[in-house]
N, C-alpha and C positions, 0 to 999 in steps of 0.2 A: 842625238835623237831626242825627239819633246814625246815629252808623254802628258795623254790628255784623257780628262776623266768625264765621262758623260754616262748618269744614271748609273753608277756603280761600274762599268763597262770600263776598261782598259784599253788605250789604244796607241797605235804608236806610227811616230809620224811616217811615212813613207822616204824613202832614201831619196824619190825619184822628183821629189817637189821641183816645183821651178821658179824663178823668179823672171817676172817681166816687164819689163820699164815702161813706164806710163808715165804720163805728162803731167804739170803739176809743182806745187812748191818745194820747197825742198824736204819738208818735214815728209809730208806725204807720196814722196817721188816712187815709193816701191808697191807695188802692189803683186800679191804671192799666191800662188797654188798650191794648196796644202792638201795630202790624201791623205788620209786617216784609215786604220784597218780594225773592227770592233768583232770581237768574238762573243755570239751571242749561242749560248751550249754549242749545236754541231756547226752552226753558219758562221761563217763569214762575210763581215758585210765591209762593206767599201765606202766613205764619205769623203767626196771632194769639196774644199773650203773655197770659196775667193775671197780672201783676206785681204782688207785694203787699210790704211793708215790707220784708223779707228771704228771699223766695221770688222761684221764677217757675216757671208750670206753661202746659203748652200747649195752647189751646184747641183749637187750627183750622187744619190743615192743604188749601190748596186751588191747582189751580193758576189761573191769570190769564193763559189766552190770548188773550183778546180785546185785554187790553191794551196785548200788547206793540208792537203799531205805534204805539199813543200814545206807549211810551215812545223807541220808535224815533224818532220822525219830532220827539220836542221836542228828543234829542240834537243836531238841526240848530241849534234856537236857542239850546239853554242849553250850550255847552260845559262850564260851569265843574263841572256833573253827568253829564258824558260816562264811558262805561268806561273812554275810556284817561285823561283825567285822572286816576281813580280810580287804575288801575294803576300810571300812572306817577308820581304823584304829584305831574305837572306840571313835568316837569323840572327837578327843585330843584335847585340850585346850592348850597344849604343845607341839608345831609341829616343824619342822625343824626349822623354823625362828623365833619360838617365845620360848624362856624360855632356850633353850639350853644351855646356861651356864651353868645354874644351880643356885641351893640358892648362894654360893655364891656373884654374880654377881649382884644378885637380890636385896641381903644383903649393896652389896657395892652400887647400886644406891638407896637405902633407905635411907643409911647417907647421900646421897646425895640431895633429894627429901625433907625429914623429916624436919615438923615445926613444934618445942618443944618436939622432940621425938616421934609423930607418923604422921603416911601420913594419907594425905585427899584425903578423895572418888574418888574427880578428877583426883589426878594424878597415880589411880593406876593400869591402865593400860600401861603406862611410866616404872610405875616401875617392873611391870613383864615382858617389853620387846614386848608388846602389842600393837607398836607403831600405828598409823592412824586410830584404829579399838577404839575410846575413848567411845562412846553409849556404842557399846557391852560390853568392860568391865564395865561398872558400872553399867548395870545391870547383870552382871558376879559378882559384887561387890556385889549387893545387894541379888543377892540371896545366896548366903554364908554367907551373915551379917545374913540374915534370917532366914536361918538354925540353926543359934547359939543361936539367941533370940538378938543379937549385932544389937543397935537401935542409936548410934553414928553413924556419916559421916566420922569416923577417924580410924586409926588400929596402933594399937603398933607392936611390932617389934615380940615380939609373935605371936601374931594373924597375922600379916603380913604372918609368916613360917607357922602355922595351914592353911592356904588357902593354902598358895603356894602347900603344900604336897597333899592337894584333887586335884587338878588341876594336876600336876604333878604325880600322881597315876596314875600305868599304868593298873590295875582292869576296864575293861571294863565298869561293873554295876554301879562303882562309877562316871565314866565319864556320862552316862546315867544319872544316876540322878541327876547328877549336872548340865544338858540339861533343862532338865523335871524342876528342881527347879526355873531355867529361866521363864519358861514359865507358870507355876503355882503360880501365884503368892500369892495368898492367903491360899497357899495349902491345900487344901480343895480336889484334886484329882480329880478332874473336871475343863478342861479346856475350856475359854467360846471364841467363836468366837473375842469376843474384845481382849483378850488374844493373840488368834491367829495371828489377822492382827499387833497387837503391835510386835508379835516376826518375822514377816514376816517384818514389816519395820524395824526392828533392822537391820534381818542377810541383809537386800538389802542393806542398809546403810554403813553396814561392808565391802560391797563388792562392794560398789561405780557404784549401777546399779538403777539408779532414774528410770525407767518407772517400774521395780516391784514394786518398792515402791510407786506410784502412782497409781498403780495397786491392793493394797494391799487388797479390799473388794473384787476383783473379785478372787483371789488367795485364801481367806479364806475361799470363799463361797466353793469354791473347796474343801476346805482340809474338811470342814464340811461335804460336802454330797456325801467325799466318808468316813468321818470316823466316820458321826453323821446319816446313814440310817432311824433312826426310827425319826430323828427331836426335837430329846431333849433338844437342843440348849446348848449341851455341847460334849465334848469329853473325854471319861475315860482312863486315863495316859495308861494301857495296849493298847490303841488300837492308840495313838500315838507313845509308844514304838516299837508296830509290825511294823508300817507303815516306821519306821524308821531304822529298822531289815532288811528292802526290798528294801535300795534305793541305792546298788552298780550302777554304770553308767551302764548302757545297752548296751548307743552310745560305753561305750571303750572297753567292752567285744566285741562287734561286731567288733571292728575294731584291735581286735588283734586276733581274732578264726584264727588259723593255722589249717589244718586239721594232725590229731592225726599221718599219717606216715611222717609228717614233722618237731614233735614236738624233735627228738631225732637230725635230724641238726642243729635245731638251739639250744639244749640244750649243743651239741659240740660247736657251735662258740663259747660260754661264755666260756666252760671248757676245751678245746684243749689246749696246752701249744705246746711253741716253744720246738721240739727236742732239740735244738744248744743255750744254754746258752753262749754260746765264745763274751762276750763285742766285740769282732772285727767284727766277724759277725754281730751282731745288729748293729753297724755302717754301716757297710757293705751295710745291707739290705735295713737300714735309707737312704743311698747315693742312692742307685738304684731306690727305690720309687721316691725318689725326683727326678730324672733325666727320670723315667717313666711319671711322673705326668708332668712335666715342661718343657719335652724337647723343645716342639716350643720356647718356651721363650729363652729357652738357647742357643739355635744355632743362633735366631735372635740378640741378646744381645751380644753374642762371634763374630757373623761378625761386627756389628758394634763397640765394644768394638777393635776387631783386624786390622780393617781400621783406625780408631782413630789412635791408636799407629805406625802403620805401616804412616799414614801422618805423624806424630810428628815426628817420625825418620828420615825419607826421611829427611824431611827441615832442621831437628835439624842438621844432617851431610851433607848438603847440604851447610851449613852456619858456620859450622864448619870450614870448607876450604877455605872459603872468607878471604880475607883481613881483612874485619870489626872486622872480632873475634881477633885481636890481640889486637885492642884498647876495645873493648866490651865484649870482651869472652865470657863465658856460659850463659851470658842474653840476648844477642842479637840471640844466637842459640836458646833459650828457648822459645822467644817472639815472635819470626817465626815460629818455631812448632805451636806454640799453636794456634798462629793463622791460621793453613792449618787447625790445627782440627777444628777453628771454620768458617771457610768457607763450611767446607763439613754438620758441626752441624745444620748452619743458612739453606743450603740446603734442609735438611732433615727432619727439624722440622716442614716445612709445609705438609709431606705427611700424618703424622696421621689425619689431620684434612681436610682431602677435602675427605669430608662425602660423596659426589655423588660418588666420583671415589669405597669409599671402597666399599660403598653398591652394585656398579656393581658389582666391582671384587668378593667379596663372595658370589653375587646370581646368579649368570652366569658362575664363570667358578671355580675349583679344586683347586685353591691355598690356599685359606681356610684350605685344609687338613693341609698345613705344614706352614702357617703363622699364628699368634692368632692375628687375626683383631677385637678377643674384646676386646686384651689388648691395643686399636689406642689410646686411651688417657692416660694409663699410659708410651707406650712410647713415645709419647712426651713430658710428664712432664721429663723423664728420657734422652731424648736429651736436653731441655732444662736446667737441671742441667749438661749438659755437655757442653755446652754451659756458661754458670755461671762458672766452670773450666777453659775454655780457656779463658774469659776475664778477671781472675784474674789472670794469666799469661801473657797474653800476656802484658795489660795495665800497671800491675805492673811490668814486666819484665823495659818495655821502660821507667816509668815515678820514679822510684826510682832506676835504675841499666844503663839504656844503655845513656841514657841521660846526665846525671852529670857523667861517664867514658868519653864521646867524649870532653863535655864541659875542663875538667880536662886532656884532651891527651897532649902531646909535640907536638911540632910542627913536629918531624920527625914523631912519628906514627900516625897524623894527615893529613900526603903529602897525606898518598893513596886516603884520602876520601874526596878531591879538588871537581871530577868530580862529587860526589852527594851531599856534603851541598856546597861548593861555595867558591873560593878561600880565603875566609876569614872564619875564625871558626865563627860559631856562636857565638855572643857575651853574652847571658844569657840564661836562661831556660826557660824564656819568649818566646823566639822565635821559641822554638821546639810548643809551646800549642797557638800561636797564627796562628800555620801554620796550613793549609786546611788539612793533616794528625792529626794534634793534636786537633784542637775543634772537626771536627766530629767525633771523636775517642771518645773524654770527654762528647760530648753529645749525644752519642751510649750509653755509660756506664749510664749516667743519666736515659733515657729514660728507656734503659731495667732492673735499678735496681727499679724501680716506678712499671712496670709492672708485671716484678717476685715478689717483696714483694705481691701488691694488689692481686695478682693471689692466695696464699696461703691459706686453707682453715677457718682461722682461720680470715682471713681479707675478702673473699669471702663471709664467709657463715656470716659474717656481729655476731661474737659472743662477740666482745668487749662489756663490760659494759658501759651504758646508764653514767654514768659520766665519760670516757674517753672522752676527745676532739676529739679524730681521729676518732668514732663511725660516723661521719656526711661523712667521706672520704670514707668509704669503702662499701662493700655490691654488689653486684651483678652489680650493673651497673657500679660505680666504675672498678669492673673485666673488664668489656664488653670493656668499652669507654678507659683505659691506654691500653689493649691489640689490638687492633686497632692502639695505637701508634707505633706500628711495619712497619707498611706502611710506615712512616718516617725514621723506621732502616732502612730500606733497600735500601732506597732511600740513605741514606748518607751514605749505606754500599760499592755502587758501587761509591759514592765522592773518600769514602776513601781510597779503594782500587785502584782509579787509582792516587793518589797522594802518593805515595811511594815511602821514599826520596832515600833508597839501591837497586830501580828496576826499571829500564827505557824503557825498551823496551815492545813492548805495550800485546806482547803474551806471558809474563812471567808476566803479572798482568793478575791473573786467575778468582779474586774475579768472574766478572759478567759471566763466565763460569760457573760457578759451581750456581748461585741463579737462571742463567735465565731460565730453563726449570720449575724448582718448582715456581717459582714466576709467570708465564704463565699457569699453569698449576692450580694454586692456583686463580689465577684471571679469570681464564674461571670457574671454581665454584662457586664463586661468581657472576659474571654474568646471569651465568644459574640458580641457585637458585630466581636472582632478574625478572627473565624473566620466569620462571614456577611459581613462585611464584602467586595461584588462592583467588584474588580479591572477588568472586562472592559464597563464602560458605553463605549457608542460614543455620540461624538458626532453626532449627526444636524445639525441647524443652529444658528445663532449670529445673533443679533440685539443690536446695538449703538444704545439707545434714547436721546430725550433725556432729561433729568434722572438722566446717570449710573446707567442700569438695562443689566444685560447678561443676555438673553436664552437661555437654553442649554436646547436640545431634545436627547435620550438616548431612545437603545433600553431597551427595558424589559429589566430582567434576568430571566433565566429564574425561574418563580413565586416575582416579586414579587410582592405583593399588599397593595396600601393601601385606605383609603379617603379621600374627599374632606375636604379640612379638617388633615389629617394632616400632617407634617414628614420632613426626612429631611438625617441629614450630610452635608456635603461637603468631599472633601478631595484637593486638586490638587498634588503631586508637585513641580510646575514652582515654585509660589509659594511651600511649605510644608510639607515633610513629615510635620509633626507634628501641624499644625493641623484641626482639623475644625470646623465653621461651619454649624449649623442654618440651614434655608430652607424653608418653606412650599414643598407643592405645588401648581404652578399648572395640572398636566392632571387629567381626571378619570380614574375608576378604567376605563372602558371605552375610553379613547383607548388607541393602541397605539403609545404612547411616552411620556417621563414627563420634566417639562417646570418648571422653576423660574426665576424670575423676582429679578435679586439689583441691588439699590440699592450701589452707592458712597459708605460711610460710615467707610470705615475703611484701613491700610494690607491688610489681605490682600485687600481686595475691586475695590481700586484696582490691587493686582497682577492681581489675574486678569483683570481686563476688560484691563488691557494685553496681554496674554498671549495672551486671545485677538483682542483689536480685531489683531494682526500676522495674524492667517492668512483676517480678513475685505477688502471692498472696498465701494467704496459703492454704494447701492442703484440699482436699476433702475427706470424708472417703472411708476410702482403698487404698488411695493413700500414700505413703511415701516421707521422707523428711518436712522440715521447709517453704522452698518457692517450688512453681513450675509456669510454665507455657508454654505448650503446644499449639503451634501455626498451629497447623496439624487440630485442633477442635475447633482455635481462642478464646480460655483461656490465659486471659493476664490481669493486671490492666488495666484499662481505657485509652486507647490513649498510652499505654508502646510501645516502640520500643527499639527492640534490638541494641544493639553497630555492627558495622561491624567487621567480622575477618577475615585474612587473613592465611592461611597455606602454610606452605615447609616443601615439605619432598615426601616420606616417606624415613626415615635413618634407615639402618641395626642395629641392638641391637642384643645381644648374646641369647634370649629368641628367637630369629627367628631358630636356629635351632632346635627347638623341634620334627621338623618332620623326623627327622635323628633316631630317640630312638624307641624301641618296646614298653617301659614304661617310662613315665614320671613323677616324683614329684617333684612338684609345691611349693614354699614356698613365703609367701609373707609377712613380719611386716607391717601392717597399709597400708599405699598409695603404700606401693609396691607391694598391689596385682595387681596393674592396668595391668601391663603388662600379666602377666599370668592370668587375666579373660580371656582378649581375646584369650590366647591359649585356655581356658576351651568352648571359645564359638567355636571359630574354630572348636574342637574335635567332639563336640556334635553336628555341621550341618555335617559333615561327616557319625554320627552315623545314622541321619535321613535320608541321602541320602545311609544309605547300603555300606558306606565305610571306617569303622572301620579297616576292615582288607583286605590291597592287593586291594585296592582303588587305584584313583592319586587324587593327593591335585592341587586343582583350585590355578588361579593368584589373582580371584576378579575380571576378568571379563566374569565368565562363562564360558571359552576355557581350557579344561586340559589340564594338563601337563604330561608325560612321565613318571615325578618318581612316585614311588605310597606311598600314606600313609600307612608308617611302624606302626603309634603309633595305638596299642591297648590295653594300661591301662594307666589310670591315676589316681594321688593322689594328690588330691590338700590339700596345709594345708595352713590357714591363721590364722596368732596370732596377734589382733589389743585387745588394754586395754580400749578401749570404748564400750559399749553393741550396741549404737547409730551408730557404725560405720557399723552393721551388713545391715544397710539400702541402703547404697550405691551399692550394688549389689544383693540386695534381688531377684527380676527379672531373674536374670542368676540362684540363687538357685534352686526357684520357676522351672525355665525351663528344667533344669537341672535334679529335682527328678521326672518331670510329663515325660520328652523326652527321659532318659535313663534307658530305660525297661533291657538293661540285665545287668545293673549294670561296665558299662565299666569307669565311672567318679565316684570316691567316693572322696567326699566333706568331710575336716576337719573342722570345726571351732572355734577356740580357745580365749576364753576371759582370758587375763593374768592378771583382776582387780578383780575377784573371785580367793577368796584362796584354794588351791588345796584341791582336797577330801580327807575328812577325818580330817581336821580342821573343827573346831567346831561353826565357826563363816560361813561356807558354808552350815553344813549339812543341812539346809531346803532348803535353793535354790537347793541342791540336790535332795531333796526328792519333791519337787514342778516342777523342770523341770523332771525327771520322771513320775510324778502321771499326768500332765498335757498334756505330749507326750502320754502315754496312752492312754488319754479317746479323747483325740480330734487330735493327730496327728499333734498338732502346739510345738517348741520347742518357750520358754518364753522369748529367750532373742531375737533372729535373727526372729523371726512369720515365720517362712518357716519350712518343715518335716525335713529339715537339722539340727540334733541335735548341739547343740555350749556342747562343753568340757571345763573345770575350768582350767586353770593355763594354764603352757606352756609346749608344750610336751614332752617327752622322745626321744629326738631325736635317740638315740643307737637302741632303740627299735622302732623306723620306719623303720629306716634302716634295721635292724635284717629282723621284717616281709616281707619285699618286698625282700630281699636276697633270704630269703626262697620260700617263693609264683612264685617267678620269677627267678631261675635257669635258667644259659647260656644265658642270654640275658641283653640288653646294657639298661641301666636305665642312662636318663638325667635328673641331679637335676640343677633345673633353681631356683634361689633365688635373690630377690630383696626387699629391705630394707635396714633397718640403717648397720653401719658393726659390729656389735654388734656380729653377730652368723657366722661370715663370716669362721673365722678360726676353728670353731667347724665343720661346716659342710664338710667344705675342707679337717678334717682332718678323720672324717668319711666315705666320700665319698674315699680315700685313703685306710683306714683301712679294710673296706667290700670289694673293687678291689681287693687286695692282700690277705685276708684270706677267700673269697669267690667264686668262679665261677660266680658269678655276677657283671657285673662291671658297676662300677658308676663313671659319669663323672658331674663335679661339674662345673656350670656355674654362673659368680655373674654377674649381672645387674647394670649398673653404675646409681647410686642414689644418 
């Protein structure tokens, strides 16, 4: 039987396929009829293939309702082709990540493991590959020892391969009862609620989610009185078996139902093949995507890559034809170039970074279309490595090449250059580095190799080891405080530029030509940030979450006005006076208060949640979070006072254009959903105001605007490996499934510290958040109607669905997190553009 996946959908091949001979070479001699059967909730739909050598085209779309009680009612006899089999994959104990080698492997870390020839209990889940999940296996251990009558703590190498092969069995029934064995432990075939709660704090423990586990009597009491009705105070293996038959995800079937005349496009995306096998073509097509996808980048990059060279050359043959070059030659041409390129580099490295100017320029007017203003920080790390090229020319040109040639000239090819060092030659090499050209030149290089090394991620983000000495140098302020040293470059840029011993004349020393408009221009940014900058934000409340996030709610300052997706400084008195520290917004532009959300990653962010967890207390029931306190109803400890903070901003980020898109999906690992909440809140006061579709989107201060809000669908997905983490935006969930009646925002959420379904170490947390969604509408990990999913999702098959759902129309995928998935999604969002009618524009958020 083939089994074939299209849009989340399961389908399985028909028995009754045919084959039929068709004319042709031999490779292609067969051409097949394949019927496929897709369960979409109660339909069943029918798809017939004509499959040829390297095609496949879709004959026949129909649905099969008569059939499905046939298929219903043989599910009683054939499990082994049951849905949940399917789904769960039968509760394998030998999943993708665990066992895969094989005995082999298994074999070779038992010689490895083995004391006097057989292994102990403890380490035998190491040795099956079983890594972090150590409970589970050994009571995975003890009930296979049990089954045997094996009443040792040890296994010989036999017996070692005797389990491996039950676990390793791909017989459904045997996987089951090797479940069932776990949890019966006196087999007796009655399982008793203490039983229960023991194997509910196993599988939580397996999956590193401590509030089920501390949960584990309210969870049992559940599974008892829906599988113990008459109060017997036990449960009989059949009717834990059923219960376990019934626990496919709901949340993922729902969230991949394609309706049945959609199912045959997307069962083409997967099986379409390229016409034009020609290697040149594939390059070809490779070339044009990439120049589809990246052209802003590349026209910006090619003019400034083509100015560079077009300067070098100008001076290179400019100087060429001097005098100088007959004693100096091609270094003194060289050392000139490079220095025009880095006049124009030192220029232009200040515009990515005057955050007021971009944020006008992309919110105000059109250039946005043909400039990438989210890429303002990568290129100026990419002028300043151009920059780091001309001074390793230039400086190296003059201080091992043009130098020691003049020093070493005759006196005749020395006459010509009387009028610029002085009718005596210099006398040593000393005197080129003690002249007003030569230290600020030497202490240009110093300064700016101190602040390009510290700048570097690896010296930023402060990841040296704790017994490096240099660990105390680096880290974030270190960055702040050398990159500030630039104030000094520049100041000794215009020294040294007007002391140039080959140019005298005062308008052919260009340096301060070329810095002074960015350098004015750069300093009324600062200025104006030090003079907007509002003094007077009041704390409103304080939430202390788990996974080191600390919550801070503020009055809005008088006409602020951001939009969603947007940034803004912070900077707290009490921890820091100097420091100021970007943070995503996490309200939207029509809340009437303004609300950021900040991870513990660092000394200054460790200070402030200390700072403020003193004037918080712990929570009330039903409140969420570790600390809080609420100053709107004056809940605070006794005499607590907040720290003062101060804000700048708001700064353009690439999540601001979401309102350009008719659909949006939202991606966020951990703290990076911050940004995209507030689009999700944005969206949703739209929906309440009746302006979903062919609306106009406010500034924030109540006055609309012209353009109108395009977006009307969204997909948010959030993957964080903390369950704890689901609290930090519970509220927007909560607002979210009471405020969005026609279903315009669909919430993903994904816990990547449960092991995906169908591992055997998840199935009750599956069948627990199931049976518990059911009967009271709360999902167990996140407390809100928003179901949380196990693992990490399928991304091909998000994409697929929303292709499908949403033909000829523009989908923004805004993602922000670690860059872990940066190149996956970029290269998808690429892949669906060009094999689909839907086109996806992929935007990363700098994090």
């Amino acid at each position: 039987m083939a089994d074939i996946e299209a849009g989340g959908k399961r389908a399985t091949e028909s028995d009754t396929a045919t084959l039929i001979p068709n004319s042709g070479n031999l490779e292609g001699s067969n051409r097949a009829t394949k019927t496929c059967r897709f369960k979409d909730d109660d339909e069943l739909v029918e798809i017939t293939l004509d499959v040829q050598r390297d095609s496949a085209s879709v004959q026949a779309v129909r649905p099969v309702a008569a059939e499905a009680a046939v298929a219903a009612a043989r599910k009683r006899y054939d499990r082994s082709k049951s849905t949940a089999a399917v789904a769960l994959k039968g509760l394998q104990f030998v999943t993708a990540k665990v066992g895969t080698d094989g005995w082999a492997a298994v074999e070779k870390r038992f010689n490895h493991l083995q004391v006097d020839g057989v292994l102990l209990r403890s380490r035998f889940g190491k040795c099956i590959g079983m890594d972090g999940s150590d409970e589970f296996a050994v009571q995975m251990f003890d009930a296979l020892a049990r089954k045997r009558g094996i009443v040792k703590e040890v296994l010989t190498k036999p017996e070692l391969k005797e389990f491996w092969e039950q676990l390793s069995d791909q017989g459904f029934d045997n996987r089951l009862q090797t479940f069932i064995d776990m949890v019966d432990k006196n087999a007796d075939g009655r399982i008793t609620v203490e039983e229960v709660k023991e194997i509910i704090a196993l599988s939580a423990s397996a999956n590193k989610l401590s509030k089920i586990k501390e949960r584990a009597d309210e969870y049992a009491a559940l599974i008892m009185e829906e599988l113990d009705p008459k109060n017997l105070g036990y449960i009989e293996l059949e009717s834990l078996e059923s219960l376990l038959l019934q626990t496919p995800s709901e949340a993922v079937a729902r969230s991949t139902i394609t309706h049945s005349s959609k199912l045959s496009k997307a069962l083409s995306m997967r099986l379409a093949p390229s016409k034009d096998t020609s290697p040149l073509r594939h390059y070809w097509l490779q070339f044009t995507f990439f120049v589809q996808e990246n052209w802003k980048r590349i026209w910006v990059a090619g003019l400034w890559l083509s100015i560079c060279i077009a300067l070098f050359i100008w001076k290179f043959i400019q100087y060429r034809n001097r005098a100088v070059f007959n004693i100096m030659g091609y270094c003194v041409a060289t050392a000139k170039g490079a220095a025009e390129t880095l006049k124009f580099n030192m220029a232009l490295v200040l515009f990515p970074v005057c955050r007021n100017t971009i944020t006008w320029i992309r919110s105000k007017t059109k250039i946005g279309a043909v400039v990438p203003f989210n890429d303002n920080i990568n290129f100026h790390k990419v002028i300043a490595a151009g920059v780091a090229v001309g001074v390793v020319l230039h400086a190296g040109a003059h201080l091992t090449c043009d130098f020691p040639l003049l020093l070493h000239a005759s006196d005749a090819k020395y006459e010509p250059m009387k009028p610029f060092f002085g009718e005596t030659r210099p006398p040593n090499y000393w005197w080129f580095v003690k002249g007003t050209a030569g230290w600020t030149g030497i202490v240009m290089v110093v300064l700016m190799s101190i602040s390009f090394v510290l700048a570097q991620p690896w010296f930023r983000r402060n990841k040296l080891k704790d017994t490096n000495p240099l660990k105390k140098m680096t880290g974030f302020n270190a960055f702040w405080f050398t990159h500030h040293l630039f104030a000094i470059v520049y100041a000794l840029l215009i020294v040294h530029g007007t002391s140039l011993y080959l140019t005298k004349e005062w308008y052919k020393k260009t340096t301060w030509m070329y810095i002074a408009y960015p350098v004015f221009l750069y300093s009324c940014e600062r200025i104006v940030r030090l003079f907007r900058r509002h003094d007077s934000v009041k704390i409103q409340k304080v939430a202390v979450y788990p996974g080191n996030v600390l919550a801070l709610y503020m009055s809005k300052p008088p006409g602020f006005k951001y939009r969603s997706g947007q940034y803004i400084f912070i900077n707290c008195g009490a921890v820091s006076p100097y420091e100021w520290h970007p943070f995503s917004v996490t309200s939207a532009p029509g809340d009437n208060y303004l609300s950021v959300h900040i991870r513990t990653r660092g000394d200054w962010t460790s200070r402030l949640r200390t700072v403020f967890s003193e004037a918080c207390r712990p929570p009330t029931e039903g409140e969420s979070g570790l600390l809080r306190a609420d100053l709107s109803v004056g809940i605070t400890d006794s005499n607590a006072r907040f720290p003062k903070l101060m804000i700048d901003g708001p700064y353009g980020a690439p999540a601001q254009d979401y309102r350009e898109y008719d659909v949006l999906l939202l991606i966020g690992l951990g703290i990076g959903a911050t940004p995209l909440i507030s689009i999700v809140k944005d969206v949703l006061n739209h929906i309440q105001r009746g302006e979903s579709v062919g609306g106009t989107e406010p500034d924030g201060s109540g006055k609309a605007k012209k353009k109108p809000f395009m977006t009307k669908r969204a997909y948010s997905y959030w993957v964080t490996r903390e369950e704890g983490s689901f609290e930090w935006f519970r509220g927007v969930m909560n607002e979210v499934a009471e405020k969005d009646k026609d279903g315009v925002i669909e919430l993903h959420n994904h816990c990547s510290s449960v092991y995906q379904e169908g591992d055997a170490r998840s199935a009750l947390i599956v069948m627990l958040q199931e049976l518990n969604h059911a009967k009271k509408g709360v999902d167990i990990l996140s407390g809100t109607s928003v179901k949380t999913h196990f693992a990490r999702p399928n991304w091909r098959s998000v994409f697929k669905r929303i292709a499908v759902n949403h033909e000829n129309q523009r989908v923004g995928v805004f993602y922000c997190g670690e860059p872990v998935l940066v190149a996956q999604l970029r290269q998808l969002s690429a892949d669906f553009t060009h094999n689909t009618n839907t086109k996806f524009d992929f935007h990363k958020e700098n994090f």
